[in-house]
C-alpha angles and dihedrals in degrees: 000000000000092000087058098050087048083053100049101039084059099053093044083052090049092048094051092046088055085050098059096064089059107125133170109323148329122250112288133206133195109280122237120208096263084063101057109095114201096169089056108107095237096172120131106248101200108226125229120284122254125262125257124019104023101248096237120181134140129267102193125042127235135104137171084247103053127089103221123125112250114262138185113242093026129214104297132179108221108246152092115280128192148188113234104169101013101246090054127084113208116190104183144140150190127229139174098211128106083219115015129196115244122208131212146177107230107183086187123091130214096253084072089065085206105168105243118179131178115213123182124202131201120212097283090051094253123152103254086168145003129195140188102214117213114220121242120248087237132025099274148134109279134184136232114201122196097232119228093246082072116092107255118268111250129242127271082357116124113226113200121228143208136194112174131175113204108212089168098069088197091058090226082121122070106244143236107268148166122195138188155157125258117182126186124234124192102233109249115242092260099055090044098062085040095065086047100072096020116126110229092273105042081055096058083041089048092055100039092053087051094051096249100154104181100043083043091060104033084053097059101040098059087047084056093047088043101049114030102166087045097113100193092055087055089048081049102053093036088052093044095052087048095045082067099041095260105111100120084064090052091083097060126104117254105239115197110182085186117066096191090058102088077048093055100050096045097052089053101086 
């Protein structure tokens, strides 16, 4: 009896170390109509917040002090935001990844040259990554990638960030800005076996049950990209954005300026 809980509190330790390494997403194919699950409960289940000092943020741009010209939609940070307590905004997320993909609105083009930099913080306020982020040609959703030359997040530690347009060149103006916290989990046993033998659509809907914001989205994402006539991933996205209070961003266009990016999340696994 002893020799059999020894054996099965080290496969569960080995499990759970397999399922650390988890990232974005598993390879996806095009998927074919026997794949797509109606029936499979896809909504976003928010997670608990975390304990301590709510995370706050701000999850659209636009202030009485910066310079930009008004937009609609406006600048928006891609993720879920809450009241609690009901006077504070909290615009937060989980992800599994070492380095995670975050996702933004920018209602500003490239031919503004407006400067527009992305800065990520780690618990002691100290710079983990800056970015100089390039302007679509055309008002869209973009991604910004940590790249793999940037130490690992760790673990149940909340990492600050930081997405700012600059409509003052000259930076003499404060600019438009939305901030958030991201903070990495390591995926449970369960969930993890789970992924393993999931078809494309019970993943997104996997991650979205269990509250992991950034693998939910990036998901489904890649299926949309992927599959652009399918008309239950579009219902999906479009529910998805409007679970969190973001439908009126379902509707613009996913603008990737890397080609090799879809390639990159799908081969971390």
């Amino acid at each position: 009896m002893k020799f059999f809980l020894q054996s099965q509190i080290i496969f569960v330790a080995l499990t759970f170390a397999c399922s650390s390494q988890a990232a974005e997403i598993k390879p996806i194919l095009p998927v074919s109509s026997k794949q797509v699950l109606h029936s499979v409960n896809k909504e976003f289940v928010r997670p608990k917040l975390p304990e301590g000092t709510p995370p706050g943020g701000r999850r659209t741009g636009g202030g009485r002090r910066d310079t930009c010209p008004s937009t609609t939609p406006k600048l928006t940070a891609l993720m879920p935001e809450t009241e609690e307590p009901a006077t504070v905004k909290n615009v937060w997320g989980l992800t599994t990844s070492e380095r995670p993909t975050f996702w933004f609105y920018l209602p500003y083009t490239k031919s503004s040259k407006y400067p527009t930099e992305f800065v990520l913080l780690n618990e002691k306020s100290s710079p983990v990554y800056k970015e100089e982020v390039s302007l679509p040609e055309q008002p869209g959703i973009i991604s910004v990638k940590i790249p793999g030359s940037i130490p690992a997040l760790e673990v149940n530690k909340q990492y600050r960030w930081f997405l700012s347009v600059y409509c003052d060149k000259e930076k003499q103006a404060p600019p438009i800005y939305v901030e958030g916290v991201v903070s990495r989990v390591n995926l449970t046993a369960t969930i993890h076996q789970q992924l393993q033998t999931a078809q494309p659509l019970q993943r997104f809907a996997i991650y979205a049950q269990n509250g992991i914001w950034h693998q939910a989205l990036a998901t489904l994402i890649q299926l949309k990209q992927q599959n652009p006539q399918n008309t239950t991933i579009q219902t999906d996205w479009k529910n998805l954005l409007t679970n969190i209070g973001l439908h009126e961003i379902a509707k613009e266009r996913i603008i990737s300026d890397d080609t090799n990016n879809y390639d990159r999340l799908s081969k971390q696994h």
